[in-house]
Structure formats: C-alpha cells, structure tokens
TORDRENVO-69455 format. One line per field, with one value per residue (C-alpha): residue number from 1; x, y, z negated. Coordinates in steps of 0.05 Angstrom, whole numbers, plus 5000, padded with zeros to 4 digits. Example, Ala and Ser with C-alpha at 12.3 -4.5 7.8 and 13.67 -1.06 7.14 Angstrom:
BEGIN
num [1; 2]
X [5246; 5273]
Y [4910; 4979]
Z [4844; 4857]
This chain:
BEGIN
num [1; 2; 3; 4; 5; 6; 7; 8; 9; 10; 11; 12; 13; 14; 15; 16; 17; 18; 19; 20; 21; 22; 23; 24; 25; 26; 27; 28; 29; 30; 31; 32; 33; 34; 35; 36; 37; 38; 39; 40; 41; 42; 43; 44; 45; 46; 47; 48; 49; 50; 51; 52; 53; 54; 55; 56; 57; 58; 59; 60; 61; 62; 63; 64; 65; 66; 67; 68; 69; 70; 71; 72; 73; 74; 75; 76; 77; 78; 79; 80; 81; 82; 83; 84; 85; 86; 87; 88; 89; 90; 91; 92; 93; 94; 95; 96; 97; 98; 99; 100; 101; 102; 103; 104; 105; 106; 107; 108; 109; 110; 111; 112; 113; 114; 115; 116; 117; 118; 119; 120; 121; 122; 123; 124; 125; 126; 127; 128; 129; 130; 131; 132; 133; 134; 135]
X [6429; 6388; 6331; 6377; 6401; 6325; 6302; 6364; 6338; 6267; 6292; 6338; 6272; 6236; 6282; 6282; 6210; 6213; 6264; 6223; 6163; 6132; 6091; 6129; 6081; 6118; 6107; 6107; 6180; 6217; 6246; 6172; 6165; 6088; 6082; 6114; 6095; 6118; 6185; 6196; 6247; 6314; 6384; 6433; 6460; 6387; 6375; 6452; 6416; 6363; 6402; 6437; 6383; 6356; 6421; 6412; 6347; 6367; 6423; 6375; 6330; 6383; 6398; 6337; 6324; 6390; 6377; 6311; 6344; 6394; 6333; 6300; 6372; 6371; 6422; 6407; 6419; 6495; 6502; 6485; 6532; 6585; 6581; 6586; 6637; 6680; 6657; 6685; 6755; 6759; 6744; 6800; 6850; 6860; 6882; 6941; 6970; 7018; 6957; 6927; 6980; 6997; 6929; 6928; 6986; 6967; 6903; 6943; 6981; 6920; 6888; 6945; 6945; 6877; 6887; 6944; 6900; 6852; 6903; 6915; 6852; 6835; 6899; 6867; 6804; 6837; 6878; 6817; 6781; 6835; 6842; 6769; 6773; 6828; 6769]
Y [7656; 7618; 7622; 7578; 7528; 7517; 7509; 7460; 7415; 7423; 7389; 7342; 7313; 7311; 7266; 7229; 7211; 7202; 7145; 7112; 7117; 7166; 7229; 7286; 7337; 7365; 7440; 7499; 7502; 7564; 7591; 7584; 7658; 7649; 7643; 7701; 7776; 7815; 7843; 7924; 7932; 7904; 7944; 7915; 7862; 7839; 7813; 7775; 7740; 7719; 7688; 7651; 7623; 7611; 7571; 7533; 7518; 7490; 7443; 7407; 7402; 7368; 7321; 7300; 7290; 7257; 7208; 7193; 7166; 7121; 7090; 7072; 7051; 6999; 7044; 7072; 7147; 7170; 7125; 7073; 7087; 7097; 7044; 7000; 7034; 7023; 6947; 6942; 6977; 6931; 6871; 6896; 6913; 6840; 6821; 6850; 6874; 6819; 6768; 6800; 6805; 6735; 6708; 6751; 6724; 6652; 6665; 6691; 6618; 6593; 6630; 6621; 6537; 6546; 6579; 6533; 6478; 6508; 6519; 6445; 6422; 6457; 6429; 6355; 6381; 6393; 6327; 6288; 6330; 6315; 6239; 6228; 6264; 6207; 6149]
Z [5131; 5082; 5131; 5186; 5118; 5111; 5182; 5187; 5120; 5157; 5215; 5186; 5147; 5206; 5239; 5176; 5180; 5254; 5242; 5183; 5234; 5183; 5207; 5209; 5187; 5135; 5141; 5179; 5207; 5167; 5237; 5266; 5295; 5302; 5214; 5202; 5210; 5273; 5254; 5274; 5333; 5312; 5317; 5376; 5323; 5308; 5382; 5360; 5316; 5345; 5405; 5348; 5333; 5391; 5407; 5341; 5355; 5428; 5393; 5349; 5393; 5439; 5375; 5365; 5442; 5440; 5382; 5410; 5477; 5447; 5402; 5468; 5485; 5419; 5379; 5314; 5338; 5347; 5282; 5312; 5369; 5335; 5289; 5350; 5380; 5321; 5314; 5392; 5373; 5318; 5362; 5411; 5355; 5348; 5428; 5435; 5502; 5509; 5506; 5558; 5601; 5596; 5600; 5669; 5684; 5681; 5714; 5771; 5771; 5775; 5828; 5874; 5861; 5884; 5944; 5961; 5953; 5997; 6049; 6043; 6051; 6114; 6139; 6118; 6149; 6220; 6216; 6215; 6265; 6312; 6289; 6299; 6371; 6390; 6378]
C-alpha cells in the first residue's frame, strides 16, 4: 500500500512542477514496472492488485490529462474551475428570482409596445401609399 502512497506523492509533484513550468524529472516513478525486478508468478489476488493499480494509474493519468485541458482552456486546473464556478454562484446569489421575473416581465411590456408600434407604422406606411396613388 505504501508503494501506491508513494507513486501518488510522485505524481502529485510532478503536476506540481508541471504547473510552476518546472521540469518534472524528479525520479524514477515508484509504480514504474520497468525499475524493478521481475516479480515470480503472483497468486489469483496478486493479478487483483495489479488491475488496481493499473486503474490508479489510468485515473491520474486522466487528472493530469484533465488539468492540462482546462489550462489550455485558461483555468487553473479543476481549481481553477471551481473557483469560478463558485465566484458565478455568488454573483447569482444576489438576483433573486423575483428580479428576474419582473425584469422579464417588463421586457415583455416592452416587446409588445414595440410590436404595436410596428403594426402602426405599416398601417401609416399603406395610408400614404394609397394617398400618394390618389395624386
């Protein structure tokens, strides 16, 4: 178990360094099956193991492949996400419902004057098209 704790702190530096646009050669990676000796045949629970940490290994990866996207994106990571998120809920938190409503409400009123007006002026536009045919 200690061996995933350290291959987790390895990673977790990594994408420390990648963020202060630092090298990230900080090691041979503990999980790194190519440093360490061929083991002997596991028992059934052995090959368990493994595809735990195979499945770990796929999740960081994911992470960091994750965090790198939203960096292109302009975020700082799922931090940075989040952090706006929560600046955008606290932005909303202060328009209540009611506001809204209302301020739908009158812009309702004021699309409707509009198109009334608009109905008059065609009116005013055939008026004069037929006064004009008279001369």
């Amino acid at each position: 178990m200690s061996k995933i704790y350290d291959a987790l702190q390895h990673l977790e530096a990594q994408r420390k360094a990648m963020e202060a646009g630092q090298a990230a050669d900080l090691g041979a990676n503990p999980l790194d099956l190519q440093e360490r000796p061929t083991p002997a045949p596991a028992p059934r629970s052995g090959g368990a193991a493994q595809s735990l940490l195979e499945h770990a290994g796929a999740v960081m990866r994911f992470e960091s492949e994750l965090h790198r996207r939203m960096g292109e994106a302009g975020f700082n990571g799922l931090r940075g996400l989040f952090a706006l998120a929560e600046q955008l809920r606290s932005a909303l938190a202060t328009v209540s419902q009611q506001e809204l409503a209302g301020a739908e409400s009158d812009l309702e009123r004021v699309a409707d004057r509009i198109r009334a007006m608009q109905h008059d002026l065609r009116q005013l536009k055939a008026v004069k098209t037929d006064l004009e045919g008279l001369s």
